[in-house]
C-alpha positions as CSV (number, residue, x, y, z in Angstrom):
1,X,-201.6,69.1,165.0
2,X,-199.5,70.9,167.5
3,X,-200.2,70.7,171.0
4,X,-198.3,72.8,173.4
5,X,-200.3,72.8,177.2
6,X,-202.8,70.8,178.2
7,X,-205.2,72.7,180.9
8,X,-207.3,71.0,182.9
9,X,-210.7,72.1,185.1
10,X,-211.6,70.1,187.9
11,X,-215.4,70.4,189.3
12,X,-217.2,72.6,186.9
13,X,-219.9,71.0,187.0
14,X,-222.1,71.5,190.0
15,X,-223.5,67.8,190.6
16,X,-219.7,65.9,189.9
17,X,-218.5,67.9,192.7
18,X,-221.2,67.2,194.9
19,X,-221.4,63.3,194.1
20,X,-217.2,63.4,195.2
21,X,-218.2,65.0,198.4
22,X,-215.8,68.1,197.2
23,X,-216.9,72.2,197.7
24,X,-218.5,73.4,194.7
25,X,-215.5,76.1,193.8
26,X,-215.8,80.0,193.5
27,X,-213.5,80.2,190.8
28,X,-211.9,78.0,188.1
29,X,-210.0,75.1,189.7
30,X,-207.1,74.6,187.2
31,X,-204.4,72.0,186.4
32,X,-202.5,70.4,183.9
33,X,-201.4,67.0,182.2
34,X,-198.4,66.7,180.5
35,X,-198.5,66.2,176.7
36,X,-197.0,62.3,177.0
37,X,-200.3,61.6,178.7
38,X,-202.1,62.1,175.4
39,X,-203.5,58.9,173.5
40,X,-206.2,59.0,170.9
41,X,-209.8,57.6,171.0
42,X,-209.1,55.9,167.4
43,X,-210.6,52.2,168.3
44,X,-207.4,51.7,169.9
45,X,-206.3,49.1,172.9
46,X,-205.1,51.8,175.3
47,X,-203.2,50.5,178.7
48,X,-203.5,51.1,181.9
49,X,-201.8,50.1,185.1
50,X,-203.6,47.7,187.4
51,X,-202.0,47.8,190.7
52,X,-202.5,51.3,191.2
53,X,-206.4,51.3,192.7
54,X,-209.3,53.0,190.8
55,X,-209.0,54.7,187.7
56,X,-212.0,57.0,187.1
57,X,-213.2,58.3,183.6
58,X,-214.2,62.0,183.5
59,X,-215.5,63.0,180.3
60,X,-214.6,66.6,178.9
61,X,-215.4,68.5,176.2
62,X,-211.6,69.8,174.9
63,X,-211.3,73.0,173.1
64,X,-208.0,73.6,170.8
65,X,-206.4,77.4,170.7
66,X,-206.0,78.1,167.3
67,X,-205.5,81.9,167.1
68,X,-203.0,84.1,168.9
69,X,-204.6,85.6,171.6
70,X,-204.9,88.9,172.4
71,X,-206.4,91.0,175.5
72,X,-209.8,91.2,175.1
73,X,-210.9,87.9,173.5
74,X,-213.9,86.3,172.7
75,X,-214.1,82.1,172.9
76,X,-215.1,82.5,169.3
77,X,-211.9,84.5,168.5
78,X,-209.2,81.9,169.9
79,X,-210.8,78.7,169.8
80,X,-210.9,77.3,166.1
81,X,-211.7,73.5,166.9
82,X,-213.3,71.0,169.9
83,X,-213.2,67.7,170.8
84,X,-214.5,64.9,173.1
85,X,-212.0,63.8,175.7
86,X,-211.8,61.6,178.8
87,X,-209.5,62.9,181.9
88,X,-208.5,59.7,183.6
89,X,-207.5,60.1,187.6
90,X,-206.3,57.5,189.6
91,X,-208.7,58.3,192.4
92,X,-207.5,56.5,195.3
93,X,-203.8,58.4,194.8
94,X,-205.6,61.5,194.3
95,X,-207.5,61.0,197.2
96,X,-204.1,60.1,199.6
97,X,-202.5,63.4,197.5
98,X,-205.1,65.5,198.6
99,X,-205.5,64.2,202.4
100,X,-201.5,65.5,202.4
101,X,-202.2,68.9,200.6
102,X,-199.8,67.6,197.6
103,X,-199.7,68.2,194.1
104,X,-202.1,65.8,192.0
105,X,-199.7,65.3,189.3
106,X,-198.6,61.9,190.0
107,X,-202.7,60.9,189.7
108,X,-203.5,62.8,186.4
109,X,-200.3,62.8,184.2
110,X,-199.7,59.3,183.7
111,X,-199.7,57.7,180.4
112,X,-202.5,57.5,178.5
113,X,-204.8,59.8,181.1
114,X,-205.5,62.4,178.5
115,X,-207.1,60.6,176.0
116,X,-209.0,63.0,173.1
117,X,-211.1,62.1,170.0
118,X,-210.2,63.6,166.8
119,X,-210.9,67.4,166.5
120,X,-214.0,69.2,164.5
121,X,-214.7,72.5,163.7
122,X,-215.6,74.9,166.6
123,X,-218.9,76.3,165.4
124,X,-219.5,78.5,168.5
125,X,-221.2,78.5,171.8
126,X,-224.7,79.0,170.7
127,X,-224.4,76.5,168.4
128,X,-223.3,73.8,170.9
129,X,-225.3,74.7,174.3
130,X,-228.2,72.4,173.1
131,X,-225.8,69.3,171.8
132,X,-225.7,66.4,174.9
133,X,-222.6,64.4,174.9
134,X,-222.1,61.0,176.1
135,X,-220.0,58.3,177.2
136,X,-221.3,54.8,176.7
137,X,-219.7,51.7,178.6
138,X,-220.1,48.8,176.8
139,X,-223.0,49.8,174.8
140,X,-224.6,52.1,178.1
141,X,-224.8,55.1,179.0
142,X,-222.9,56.1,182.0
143,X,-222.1,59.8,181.4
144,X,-224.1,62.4,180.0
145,X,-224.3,66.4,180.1
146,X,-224.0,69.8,178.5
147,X,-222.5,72.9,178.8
148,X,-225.8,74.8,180.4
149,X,-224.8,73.1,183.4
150,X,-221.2,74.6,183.9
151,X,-220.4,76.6,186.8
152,X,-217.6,78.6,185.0
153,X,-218.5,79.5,181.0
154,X,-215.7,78.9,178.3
155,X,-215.2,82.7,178.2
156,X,-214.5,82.7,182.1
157,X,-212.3,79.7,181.8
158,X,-210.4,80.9,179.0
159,X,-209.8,84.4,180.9
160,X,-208.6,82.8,184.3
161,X,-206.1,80.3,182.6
162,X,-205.0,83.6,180.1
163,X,-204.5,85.6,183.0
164,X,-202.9,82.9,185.5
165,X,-200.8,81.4,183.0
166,X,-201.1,82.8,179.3
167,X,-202.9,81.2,176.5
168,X,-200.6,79.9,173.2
169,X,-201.7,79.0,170.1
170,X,-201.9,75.1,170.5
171,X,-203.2,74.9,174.1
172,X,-205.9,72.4,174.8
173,X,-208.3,72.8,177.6
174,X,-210.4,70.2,178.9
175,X,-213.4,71.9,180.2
176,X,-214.6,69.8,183.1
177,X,-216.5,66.8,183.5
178,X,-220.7,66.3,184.2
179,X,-221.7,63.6,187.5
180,X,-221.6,59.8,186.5
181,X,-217.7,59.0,187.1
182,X,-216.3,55.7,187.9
183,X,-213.6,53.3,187.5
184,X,-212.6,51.5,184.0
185,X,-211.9,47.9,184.3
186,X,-209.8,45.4,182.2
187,X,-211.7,44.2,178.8
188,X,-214.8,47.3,178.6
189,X,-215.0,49.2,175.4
190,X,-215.5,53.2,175.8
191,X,-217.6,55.6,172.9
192,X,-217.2,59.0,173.3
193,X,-220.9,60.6,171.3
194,X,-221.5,64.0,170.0
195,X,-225.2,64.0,170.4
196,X,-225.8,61.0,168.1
197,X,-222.6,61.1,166.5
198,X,-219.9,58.5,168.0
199,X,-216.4,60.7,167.8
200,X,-214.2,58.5,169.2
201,X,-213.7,54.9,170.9
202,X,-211.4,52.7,172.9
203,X,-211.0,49.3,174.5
204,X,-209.1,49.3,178.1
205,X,-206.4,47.1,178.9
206,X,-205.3,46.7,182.3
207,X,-201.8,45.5,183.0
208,X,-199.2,44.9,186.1
C-alpha cells in the first residue's frame, strides 16, 4: 500500500500535554516523519539505538487518505482505512531541540520511529468514538484513550494539514497520542489493542 507523507500531531490530547509540562495548543501542532522511519507491528524484533537517552512511546490512532481530496471534504470522504501506531521520540534530544528553538526532526524521523499495525477498514467517526485503544507493556496496560478526548477532531486536523500543506491520496496521519508516555527499554514486548482486539505487536531491541 502506497504511502506518500507521514503527518504527525503533537499534544492533541489535553492530559499528555499537561503530564510533559507543555501549553495545551490553540490549533493543530503539526509535523512529519519521513517514510524510512516506518516499521510494522507484525511480531517483529524492531531496533533501536541505545546511546541516545529516552525513547518514549506515544500511541496514535493513524488514518490512511484513500480518496483524492477535494475542497469541502468530509473525514468520511477521504479517509478509506485506520490503523494503530506508536510515534517514537527520543525525548531527551527533543527536549535539547526545543530548549534551542530547532527543528525536532533529528528526534522523530529516525528509523523505526513510525511504527503502524496493519490497516482496517475506516468505518466512520460515530462508529469509532466509543472504541478504547490500548497499549500493553509486557502484558500491562500503560496507555489507554479515545477519541472523545481530542482537542482538535479528525475533520479539524484533516482541514489544517489540507490547507497548510495539501492532502494526497496515500498520506498517513497519526492523530495524536492520550497521557501514559514513557521510555521502551531493551527485551519488553509492545501490543497495540483495538478495544479487545490485539492489531499489532513488537519486541524492542536496544543496540549501540
Amino acid at each position: 500500500m502506497e504511502i506518500k507523507n507521514i503527518f504527525c500531531i503533537g499534544r492533541n490530547y489535553k492530559n499528555h500535554a499537561l503530564e510533559l509540562g507543555n501549553e495545551v495548543p490553540d490549533q493543530p501542532l503539526v509535523f512529519s516523519k519521513p517514510t524510512s522511519a516506518l516499521a510494522s507491528a507484525d511480531g517483529s524484533v524492531l531496533s533501536f539505538p541505545a546511546n541516545r537517552g529516552d525513547i518514549h512511546h506515544e500511541l496514535e490512532i493513524v488514518l490512511y487518505i484513500g480518496n483524492e481530496v477535494e475542497r469541502g471534504f468530509t473525514v468520511e470522504e477521504i479517509v478509506t482505512q485506520m490503523a494503530l501506531g506508536i510515534d517514537l521520540t527520543l525525548r531527551d534530544i527533543q527536549s535539547n531541540l526545543k530548549k534551542k528553538g530547532h527543528p525536532w526532526l533529528v528526534a522523530k524521523g529516525f528509523r523505526n520511529a513510525a511504527i503502524v499495525t496493519e490497516f482496517w477498514e475506516f468505518p466512520g467517526v460515530e462508529q469509532i468514538k466509543d472504541v478504547e485503544f490500548s497499549l500493553e507493556r509486557n502484558g500491562e496496560t500503560v496507555q489507554q484513550g479515545n477519541i472523545q478526548s481530542v482537542i482538535f477532531s479528525f475533520q479539524e486536523l484533516l482541514e489544517y494539514i489540507h490547507e497548510e500543506f495539501g492532502l494526497s491520496k496515500g498520506d498517513i496521519i497519526y492523530t495524536g497520542t492520550p497521557e501514559g508516555v514513557g521510555p521502551i527499554t531493551d527485551g519488553e514486548e509492545y501490543t497495540l489493542k483495538w478495544g479487545n482486539e490485539v492489531k499489532g505487536r513488537f519486541t524492542v531491541s536496544k543496540r549501540s
